[in-house]
C-alpha positions as CSV (number, residue, x, y, z in Angstrom):
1,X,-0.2,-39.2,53.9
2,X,-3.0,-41.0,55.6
3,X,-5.7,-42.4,53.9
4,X,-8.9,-40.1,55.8
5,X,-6.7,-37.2,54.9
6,X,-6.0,-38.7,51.0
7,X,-10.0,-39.2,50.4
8,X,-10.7,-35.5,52.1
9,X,-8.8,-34.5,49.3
10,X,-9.9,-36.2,46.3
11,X,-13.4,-36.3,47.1
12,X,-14.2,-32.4,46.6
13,X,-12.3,-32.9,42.9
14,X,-14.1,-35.6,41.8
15,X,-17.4,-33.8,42.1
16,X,-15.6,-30.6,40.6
17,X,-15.5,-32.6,37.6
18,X,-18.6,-34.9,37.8
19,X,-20.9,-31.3,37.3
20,X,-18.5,-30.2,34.5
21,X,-20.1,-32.7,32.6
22,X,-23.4,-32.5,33.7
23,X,-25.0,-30.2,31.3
24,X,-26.5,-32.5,28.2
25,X,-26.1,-31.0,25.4
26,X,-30.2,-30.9,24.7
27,X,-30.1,-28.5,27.8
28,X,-27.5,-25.8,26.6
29,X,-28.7,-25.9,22.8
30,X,-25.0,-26.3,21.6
31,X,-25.9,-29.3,19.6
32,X,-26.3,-30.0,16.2
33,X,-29.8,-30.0,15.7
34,X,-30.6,-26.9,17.9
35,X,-27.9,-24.6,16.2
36,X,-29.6,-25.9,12.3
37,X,-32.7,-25.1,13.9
38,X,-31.6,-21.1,14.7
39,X,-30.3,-20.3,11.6
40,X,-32.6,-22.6,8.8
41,X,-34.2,-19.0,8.3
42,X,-31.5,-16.4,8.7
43,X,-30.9,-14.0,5.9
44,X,-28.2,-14.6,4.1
45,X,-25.0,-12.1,4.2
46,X,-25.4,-8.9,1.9
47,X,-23.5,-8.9,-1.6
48,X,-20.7,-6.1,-0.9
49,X,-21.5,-2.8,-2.9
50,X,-19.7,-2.2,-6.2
51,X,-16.9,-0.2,-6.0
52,X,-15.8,2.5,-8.5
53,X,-12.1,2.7,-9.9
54,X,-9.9,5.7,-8.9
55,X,-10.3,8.5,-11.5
56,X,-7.2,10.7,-12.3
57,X,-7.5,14.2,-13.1
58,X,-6.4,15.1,-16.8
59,X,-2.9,16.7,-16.6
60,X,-2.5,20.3,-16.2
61,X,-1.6,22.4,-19.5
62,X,2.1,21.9,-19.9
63,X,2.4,19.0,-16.7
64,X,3.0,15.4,-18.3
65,X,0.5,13.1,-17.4
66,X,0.8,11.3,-13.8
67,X,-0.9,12.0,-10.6
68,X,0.0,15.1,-9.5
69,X,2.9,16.4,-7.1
70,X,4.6,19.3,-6.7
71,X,7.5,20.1,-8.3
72,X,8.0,17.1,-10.6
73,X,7.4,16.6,-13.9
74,X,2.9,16.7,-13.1
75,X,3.9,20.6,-11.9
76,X,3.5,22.9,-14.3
77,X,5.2,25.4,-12.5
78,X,8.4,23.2,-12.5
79,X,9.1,24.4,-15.7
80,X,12.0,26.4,-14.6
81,X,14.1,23.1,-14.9
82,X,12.1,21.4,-18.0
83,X,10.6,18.7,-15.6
84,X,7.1,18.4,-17.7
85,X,9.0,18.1,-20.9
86,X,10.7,14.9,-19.4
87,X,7.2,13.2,-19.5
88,X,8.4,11.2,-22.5
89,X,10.8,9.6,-20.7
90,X,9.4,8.5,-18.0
91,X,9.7,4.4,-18.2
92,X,13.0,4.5,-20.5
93,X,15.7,2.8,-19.9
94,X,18.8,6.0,-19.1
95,X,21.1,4.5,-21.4
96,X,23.5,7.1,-22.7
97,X,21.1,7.6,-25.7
98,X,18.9,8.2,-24.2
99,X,20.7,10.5,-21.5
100,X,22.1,12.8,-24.6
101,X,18.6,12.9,-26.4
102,X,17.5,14.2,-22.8
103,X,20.8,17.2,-22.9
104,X,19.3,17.9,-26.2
105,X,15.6,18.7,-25.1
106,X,16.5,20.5,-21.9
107,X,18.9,22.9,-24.4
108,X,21.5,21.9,-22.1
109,X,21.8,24.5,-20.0
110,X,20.4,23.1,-17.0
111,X,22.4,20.8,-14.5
112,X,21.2,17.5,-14.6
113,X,21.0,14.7,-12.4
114,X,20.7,11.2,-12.9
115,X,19.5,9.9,-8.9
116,X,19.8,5.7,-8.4
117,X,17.4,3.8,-6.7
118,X,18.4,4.1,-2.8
119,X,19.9,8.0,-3.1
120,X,18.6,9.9,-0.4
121,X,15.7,11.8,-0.8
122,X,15.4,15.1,-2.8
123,X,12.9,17.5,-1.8
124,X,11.1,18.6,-5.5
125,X,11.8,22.7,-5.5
126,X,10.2,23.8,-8.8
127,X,11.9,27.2,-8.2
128,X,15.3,25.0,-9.0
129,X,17.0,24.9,-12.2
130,X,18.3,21.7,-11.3
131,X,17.1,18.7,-13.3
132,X,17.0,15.7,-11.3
133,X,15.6,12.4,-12.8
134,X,14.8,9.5,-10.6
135,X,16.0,5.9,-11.4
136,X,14.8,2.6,-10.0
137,X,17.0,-0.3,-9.8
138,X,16.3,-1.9,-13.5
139,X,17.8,2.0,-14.3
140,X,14.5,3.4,-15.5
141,X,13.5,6.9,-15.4
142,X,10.7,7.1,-13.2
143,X,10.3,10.3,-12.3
144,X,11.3,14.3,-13.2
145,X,11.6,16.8,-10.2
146,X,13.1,20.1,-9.7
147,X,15.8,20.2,-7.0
């Protein structure tokens, strides 16, 4: 590379950078002093507005309490497979006490089902005389649905 060519080369860079860095920064009012000066009398930010906790509907006559869904133990109309008379045990451990005491309400007449945690899902069908009570892991009853 010849030196002419060399210096025709490096001479248009270093005045690409030279006016990167012209700008002081009293000119572009980036600095320090310039930025405290914009905001000293802004507003501060608005307090968020208070919210209100979730209210939950008082269970239907003969529903146990819960939020409701169809066919479960919240539907009244599941009542064809005792399902709102399981509200009781919803949170109890389905030990086999607990699992007779349950044969004992329901009359046992109707099929019942104990579901794990992981089963696949079952459609509630409040028409069905099919108990089936929904376990989580720890075995707790966590839920009553016809089905």
């Amino acid at each position: 590379m010849t030196k002419p060519f060399a210096c025709a080369l490096i001479a248009p860079l270093a005045f690409a950078l030279a006016a990167c860095g012209s700008q002081t920064p009293a000119e572009s009012g980036n600095d320090a002093d310039t930025f405290a000066e914009r905001i000293k009398g802004a507003t501060p930010a608005p307090a968020p507005n208070a919210t209100e906790p979730p209210r939950v509907a008082a269970p239907l006559p003969g529903a146990a309490p819960g939020p409701y869904a169809p066919g479960t133990a919240t539907d009244p109309e599941a009542k064809t497979c005792n399902a709102p008379a399981m509200g009781p045990y919803i949170g109890k451990v389905a030990d086999d006490a607990t699992r007779a005491e349950i044969m004992q309400v329901i009359g046992g007449a109707n099929e019942v089902r104990f579901i794990q945690a992981g089963s696949p899902y079952i459609k509630p069908d409040p028409t069905n005389p099919r108990l089936n009570l929904m376990l989580d892991a720890q075995n707790i009853i966590r839920d009553a649905r016809c089905g």
